[in-house]
Each structure stands twice: as C-alpha cells, then as structure tokens.
C-alpha positions in Angstrom: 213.5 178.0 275.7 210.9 175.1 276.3 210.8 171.3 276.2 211.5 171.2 272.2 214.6 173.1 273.5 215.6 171.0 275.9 215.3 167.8 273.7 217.3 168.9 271.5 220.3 169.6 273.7 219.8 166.1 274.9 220.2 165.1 271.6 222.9 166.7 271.3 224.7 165.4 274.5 223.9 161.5 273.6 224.2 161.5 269.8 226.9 164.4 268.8 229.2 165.2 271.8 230.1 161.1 272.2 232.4 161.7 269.0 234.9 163.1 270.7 234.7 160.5 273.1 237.5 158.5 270.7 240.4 161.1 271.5 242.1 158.6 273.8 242.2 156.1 270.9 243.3 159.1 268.5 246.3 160.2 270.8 247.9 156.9 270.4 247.4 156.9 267.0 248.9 160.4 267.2 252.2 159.0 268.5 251.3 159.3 272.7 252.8 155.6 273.9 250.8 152.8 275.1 252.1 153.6 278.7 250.1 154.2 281.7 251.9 157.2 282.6 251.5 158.9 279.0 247.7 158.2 278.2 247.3 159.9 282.1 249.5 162.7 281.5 247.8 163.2 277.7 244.3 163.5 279.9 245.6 166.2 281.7 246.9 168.4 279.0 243.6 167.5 277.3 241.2 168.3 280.4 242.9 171.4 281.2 243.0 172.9 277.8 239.7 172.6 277.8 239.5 174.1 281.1 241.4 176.8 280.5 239.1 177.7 277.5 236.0 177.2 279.9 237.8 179.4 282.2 238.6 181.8 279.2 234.8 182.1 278.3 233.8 183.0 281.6 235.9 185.9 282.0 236.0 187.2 278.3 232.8 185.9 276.7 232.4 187.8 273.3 235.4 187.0 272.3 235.8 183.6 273.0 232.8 183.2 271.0 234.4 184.9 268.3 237.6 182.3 268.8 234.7 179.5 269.2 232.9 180.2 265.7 236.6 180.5 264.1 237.3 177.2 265.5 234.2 175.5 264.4 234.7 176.9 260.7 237.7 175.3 260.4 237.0 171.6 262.0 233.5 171.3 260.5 234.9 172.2 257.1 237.7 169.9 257.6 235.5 167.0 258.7 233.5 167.4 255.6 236.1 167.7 253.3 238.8 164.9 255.0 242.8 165.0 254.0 244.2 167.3 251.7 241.5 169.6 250.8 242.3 173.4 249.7 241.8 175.6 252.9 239.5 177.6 250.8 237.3 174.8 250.4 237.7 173.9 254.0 236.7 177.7 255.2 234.1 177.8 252.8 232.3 174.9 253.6 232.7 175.4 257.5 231.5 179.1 257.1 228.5 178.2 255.0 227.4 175.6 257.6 227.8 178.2 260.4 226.7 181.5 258.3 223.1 179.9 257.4 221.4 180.0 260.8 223.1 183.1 261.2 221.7 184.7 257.6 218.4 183.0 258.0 217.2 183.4 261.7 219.2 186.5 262.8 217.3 187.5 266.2 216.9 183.5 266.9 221.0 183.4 266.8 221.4 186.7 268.6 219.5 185.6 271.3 221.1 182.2 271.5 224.1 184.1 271.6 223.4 186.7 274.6 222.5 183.5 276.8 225.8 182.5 275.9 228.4 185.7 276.9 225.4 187.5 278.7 225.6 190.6 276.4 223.7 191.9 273.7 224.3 191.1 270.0 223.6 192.4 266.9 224.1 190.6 263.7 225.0 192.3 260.3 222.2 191.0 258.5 223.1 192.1 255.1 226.8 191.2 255.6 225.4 187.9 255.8 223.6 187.5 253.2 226.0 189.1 250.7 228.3 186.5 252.3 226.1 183.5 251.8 225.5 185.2 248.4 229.4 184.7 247.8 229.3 181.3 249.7 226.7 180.1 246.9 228.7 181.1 244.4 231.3 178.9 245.8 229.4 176.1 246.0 227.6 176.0 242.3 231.0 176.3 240.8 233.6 174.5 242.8 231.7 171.4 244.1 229.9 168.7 242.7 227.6 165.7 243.3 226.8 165.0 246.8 229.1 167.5 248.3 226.9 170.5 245.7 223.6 168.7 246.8 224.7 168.7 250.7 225.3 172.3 250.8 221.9 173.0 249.3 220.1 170.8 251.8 221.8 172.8 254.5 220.3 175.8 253.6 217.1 174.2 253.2 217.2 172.8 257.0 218.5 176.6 257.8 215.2 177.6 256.2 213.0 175.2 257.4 214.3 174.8 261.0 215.1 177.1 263.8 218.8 177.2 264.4 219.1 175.1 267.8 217.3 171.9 265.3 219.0 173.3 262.4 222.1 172.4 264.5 221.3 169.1 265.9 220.9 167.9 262.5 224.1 169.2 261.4 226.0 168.2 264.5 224.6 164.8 265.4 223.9 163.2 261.7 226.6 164.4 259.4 229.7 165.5 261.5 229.8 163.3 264.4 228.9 160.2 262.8 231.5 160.9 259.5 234.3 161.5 262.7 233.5 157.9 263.8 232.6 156.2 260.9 236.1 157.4 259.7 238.4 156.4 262.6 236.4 153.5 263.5 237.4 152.6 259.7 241.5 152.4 260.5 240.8 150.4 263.7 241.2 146.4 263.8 238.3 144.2 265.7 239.8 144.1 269.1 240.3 148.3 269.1 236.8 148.8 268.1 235.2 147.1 271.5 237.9 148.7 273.3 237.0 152.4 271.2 233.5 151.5 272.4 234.3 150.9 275.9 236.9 154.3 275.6 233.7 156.1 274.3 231.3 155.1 277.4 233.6 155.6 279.9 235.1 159.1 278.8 231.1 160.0 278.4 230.6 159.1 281.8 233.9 161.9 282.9 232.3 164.5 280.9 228.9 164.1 282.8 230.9 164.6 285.8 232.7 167.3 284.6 229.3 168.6 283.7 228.1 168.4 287.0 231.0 169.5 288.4 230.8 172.5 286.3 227.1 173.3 287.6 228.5 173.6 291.2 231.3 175.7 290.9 230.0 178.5 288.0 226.6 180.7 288.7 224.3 180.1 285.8 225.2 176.9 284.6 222.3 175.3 286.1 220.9 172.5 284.0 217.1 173.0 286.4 216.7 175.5 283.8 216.5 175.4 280.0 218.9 178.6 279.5 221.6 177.1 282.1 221.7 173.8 280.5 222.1 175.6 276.8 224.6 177.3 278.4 226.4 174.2 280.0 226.0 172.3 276.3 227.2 174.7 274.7 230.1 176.0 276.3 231.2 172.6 277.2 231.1 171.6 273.8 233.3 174.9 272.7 236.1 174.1 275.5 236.1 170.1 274.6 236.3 171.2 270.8 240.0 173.0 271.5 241.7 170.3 272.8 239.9 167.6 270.2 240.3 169.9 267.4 244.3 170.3 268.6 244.3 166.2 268.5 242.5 165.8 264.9 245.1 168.1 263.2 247.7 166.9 264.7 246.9 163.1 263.6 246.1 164.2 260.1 249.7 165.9 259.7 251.1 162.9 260.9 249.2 161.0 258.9 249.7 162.6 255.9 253.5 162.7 256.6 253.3 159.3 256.9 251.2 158.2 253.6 254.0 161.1 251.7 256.8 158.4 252.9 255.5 155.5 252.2 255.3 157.2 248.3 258.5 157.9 248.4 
C-alpha cells in the first residue's frame, strides 16, 4: 500500500465515516428521551457494541468478516433502496455493490482481506462471476431509470478502479451523503446546527477511540499504511453494528408510525 492508499483511507475517515456521526440525533428520533441520563446511557450500549465487535474481530477474524460483508449487504442495499423495499431488491442491490470488486479484482480483494484477519484467502472466482451474471439479470429486469443506470456505473468504477477507490466512491459519494441528505431532510433549522455540532464532536470521540485503539492492539498502527487500513476498516465494521442496529430500528418505528396515521 502507498500514498494513493493512504489518501484514500483519509478520504474515507473525513468524507464517509462522519455519516454516522448523526446516531445521537437518530436515537431520539428512535424513541431514547431527551434526558441527560438516557442519551449517556444510549452511548454506552452504542460504544460497547461496537467494542465488543472490535473485540470479536480480533479474536475470530474470518468470520467476523464473513458477519461484516453480511452486514454491509444488507445496510448498503437498504440505504439505496429507503422504506419499504422487497428484501430481494435490498440483498441484491447490497451484494452487487460488494460482489463487483470482489468479481473484478480478485487477488486485489484477497489481499485487502488477509491484512484484515491476517490469513490467507482465496476467492471463488467463477462463483462470482456466475453470481454477478445472476445479479445482472436482476438489475436489467427489475429496475429502472437511475436506479438500472446506477448499477451499471458501479461496475464500470469496479472495472475501471482498483477496489480500495472503487470503494471510496461508493462509500463517500452515494451512501454516506444519501444517509445525511435523508435525515437532515426530517430535521427543523435549529436541529440541523445542533446535528452539525453532534457530527463534529462525535468525530472528534471516534479519533480518540482511534487512537486509543492504536495503543492497546499490535498492528493497528496508523505509521504504516497496512495498520491504518486495518484501523479504517475494522473501525468502520464495529461502528456499522451498532449504527446499523439504530437505522432499522428507526425505520420500523417509522414505518409503524406513517401505517397509523393511515389508519
């Protein structure tokens, strides 16, 4: 990994990761009370989810990556396809965004991979591609207009791109800014400046964390270009748990909610 590397896992740390920033915001819209003592005691369940999964990853790599990529098909396809979407549209969409790296730079992924569980990996090169094959198939038929043409530009960044850019595009111009475009959307004036100001300072804790994370844990060290992929990267699969736990819970609620006022 050199310094193209490395710039774009600072892109992903300022432009994509700040998304989940909002959570606090989210969780009161979720139903936790406007109370001192409940937005702290939210933070805690929320930090040490993500901690436990950090702490899960450390000891049992492979397979939370496996539990990591399972994760990430179902929120990415749910941030691209919002509300009441089939969950066959939801895992499709999610596994063609994660498949096409995977399908088109196989030794670049496997690689990217063993710095993250330190083992060796393989991919099944043609069970990708007969599964993209399948994926296509899905998206000719049962899309249309922009969401057809987005999946087609994927695979052209897949193509064109290696797999850590190929990422940073996905991550930092399509899913992080459709999260805040859409929440900032159902905020009022005054809770957007105060989202904003939610958004700096719980950037600021996940530094630390970060940090924090570099002095207790061999190999997380940021000096080097594999230790801070590693850091990234893992940091963004323990965060996702707890924010992923958050989203579905506010879009049930939300949904139960819009269902009553029908009635």
């Amino acid at each position: 990994m050199g310094v193209i590397d490395l710039a774009a896992l600072a892109l992903i740390v300022l432009l994509g990761v700040p998304h989940g920033a909002l959570d606090p915001m989210l969780a009161i819209r979720a139903g936790v009370p406007k109370r001192i003592g409940a937005i702290a005691f939210f933070h805690v369940i929320y930090i040490s989810i993500a901690a436990s999964f950090w702490l899960f990853w450390i000891g049992f790599g492979p397979f939370a990556l496996i539990a990591f990529l399972a994760l990430s098909i179902w929120h990415f396809g749910g941030d691209a396809l919002p509300g009441d979407a089939p969950a066959l549209h939801r895992l499709a969409y999610g596994s063609w965004v994660l498949i096409l790296p995977m399908a088109f730079s196989p030794d670049q992924v496997s690689h990217l991979f063993e710095l993250l569980i330190n083992e060796p990996i393989v991919l099944p090169k043609t069970a990708l591609w007969v599964a993209l094959g399948l994926l296509s198939f899905f998206g000719i038929f049962f899309t249309g207009g922009i969401r057809r043409m987005e999946w087609f530009v994927l695979a052209a960044l897949a193509w064109l791109l290696s797999p850590l850019w190929y990422f940073v595009i996905f991550f930092c111009l399509l899913h992080s800014p459709r999260h805040l475009i859409r929440e900032f959307r159902k905020l009022s004036s005054i809770e957007r400046w105060i989202g904003a100001g939610v958004m700096v300072v719980m950037m600021l804790a996940t530094l630390g964390l970060g940090q924090a994370a570099t002095e207790l844990f061999a190999g997380f060290d940021p000096a080097t270009a594999e230790g801070a992929f590693r850091l990234v990267f893992i940091g963004i699969a323990a965060l996702t748990l707890p924010h992923m736990i958050l989203v579905e819970v506010l879009e049930r609620r939300e949904r139960r909610t819009t269902q009553t006022m029908a009635y």
